[in-house]
C-alpha positions as a Markdown table, in Angstrom:
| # | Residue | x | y | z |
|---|---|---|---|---|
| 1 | Unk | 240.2 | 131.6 | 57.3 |
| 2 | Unk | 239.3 | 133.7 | 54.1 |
| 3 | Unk | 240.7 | 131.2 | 52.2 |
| 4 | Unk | 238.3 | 128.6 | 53.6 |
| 5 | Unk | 235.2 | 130.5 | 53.2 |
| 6 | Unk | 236.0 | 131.1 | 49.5 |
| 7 | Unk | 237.0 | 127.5 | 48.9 |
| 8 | Unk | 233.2 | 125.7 | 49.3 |
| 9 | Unk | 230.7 | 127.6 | 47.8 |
| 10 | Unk | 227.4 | 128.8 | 49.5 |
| 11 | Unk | 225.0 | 127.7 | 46.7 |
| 12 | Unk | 225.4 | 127.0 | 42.8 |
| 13 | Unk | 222.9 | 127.8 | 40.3 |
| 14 | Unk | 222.7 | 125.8 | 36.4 |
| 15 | Unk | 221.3 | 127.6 | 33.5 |
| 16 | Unk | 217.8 | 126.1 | 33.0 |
| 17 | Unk | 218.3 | 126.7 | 29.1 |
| 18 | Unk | 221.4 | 124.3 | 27.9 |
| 19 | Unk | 222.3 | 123.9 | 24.3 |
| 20 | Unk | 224.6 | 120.8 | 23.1 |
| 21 | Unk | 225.3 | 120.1 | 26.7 |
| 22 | Unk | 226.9 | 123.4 | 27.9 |
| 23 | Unk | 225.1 | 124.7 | 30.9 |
| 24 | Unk | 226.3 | 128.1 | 32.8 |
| 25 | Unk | 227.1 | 127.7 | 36.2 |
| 26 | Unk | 226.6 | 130.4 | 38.9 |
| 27 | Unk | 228.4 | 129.6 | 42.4 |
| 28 | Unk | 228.1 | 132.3 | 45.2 |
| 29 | Unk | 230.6 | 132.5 | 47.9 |
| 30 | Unk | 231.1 | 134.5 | 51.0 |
| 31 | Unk | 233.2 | 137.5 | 49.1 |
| 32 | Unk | 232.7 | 136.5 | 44.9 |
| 33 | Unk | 230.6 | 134.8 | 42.5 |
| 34 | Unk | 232.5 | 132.6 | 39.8 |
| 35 | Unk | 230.4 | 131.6 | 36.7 |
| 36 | Unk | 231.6 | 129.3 | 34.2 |
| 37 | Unk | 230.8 | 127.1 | 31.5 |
| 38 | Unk | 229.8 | 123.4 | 32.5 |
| 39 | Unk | 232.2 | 122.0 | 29.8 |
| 40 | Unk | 235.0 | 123.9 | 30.4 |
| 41 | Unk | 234.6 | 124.2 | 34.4 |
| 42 | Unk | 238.7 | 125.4 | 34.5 |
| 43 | Unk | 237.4 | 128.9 | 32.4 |
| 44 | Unk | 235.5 | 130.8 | 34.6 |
| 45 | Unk | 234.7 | 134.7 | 35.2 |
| 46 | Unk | 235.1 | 135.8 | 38.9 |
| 47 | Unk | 233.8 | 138.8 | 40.2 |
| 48 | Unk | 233.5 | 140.8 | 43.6 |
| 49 | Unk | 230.6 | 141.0 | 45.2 |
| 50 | Unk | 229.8 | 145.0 | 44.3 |
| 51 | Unk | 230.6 | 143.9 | 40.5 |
| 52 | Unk | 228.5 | 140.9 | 40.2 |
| 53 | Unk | 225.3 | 143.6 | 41.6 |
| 54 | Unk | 226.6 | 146.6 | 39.2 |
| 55 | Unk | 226.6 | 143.4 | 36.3 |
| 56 | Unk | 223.4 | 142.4 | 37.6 |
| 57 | Unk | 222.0 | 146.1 | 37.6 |
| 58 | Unk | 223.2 | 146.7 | 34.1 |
| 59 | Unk | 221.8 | 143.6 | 32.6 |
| 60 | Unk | 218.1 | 144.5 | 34.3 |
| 61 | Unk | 218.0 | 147.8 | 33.4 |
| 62 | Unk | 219.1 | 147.1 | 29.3 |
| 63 | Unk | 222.6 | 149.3 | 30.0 |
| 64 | Unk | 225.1 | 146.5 | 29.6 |
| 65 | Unk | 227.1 | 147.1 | 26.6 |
| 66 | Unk | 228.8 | 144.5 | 25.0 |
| 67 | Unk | 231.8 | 144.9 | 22.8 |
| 68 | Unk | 231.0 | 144.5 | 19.1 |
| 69 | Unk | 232.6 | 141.3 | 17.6 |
């Protein structure tokens, strides 16, 4: 039943700033949030509920840190 709920998801959300035709893609669903790249829709970052709103935090409130590359 989990397995189903996970499967569709409840909305998706494009980037309304693309560059070269590569869009990020936010879906919700009942217990993550997957993002991914529009051009590479097989990559994607999935995160737990609690750690897409602690992501979400940081990014608001200028804490995220980012590794230097």
């Amino acid at each position: 039943m989990e397995e189903d709920r996970n499967s569709h998801p409840i909305w998706t959300r494009r980037s309304s700033k693309c560059q070269n035709d590569h869009c990020v893609d936010v879906s919700r669903y009942s217990t993550t949030v997957e993002v991914c790249n529009s051009a590479a829709a097989h990559t994607l970052l999935s995160f737990s509920n609690d750690a897409w709103r602690k992501f979400l935090h940081a990014l608001g409130s200028n804490t995220l840190q980012l590794p230097n590359t």
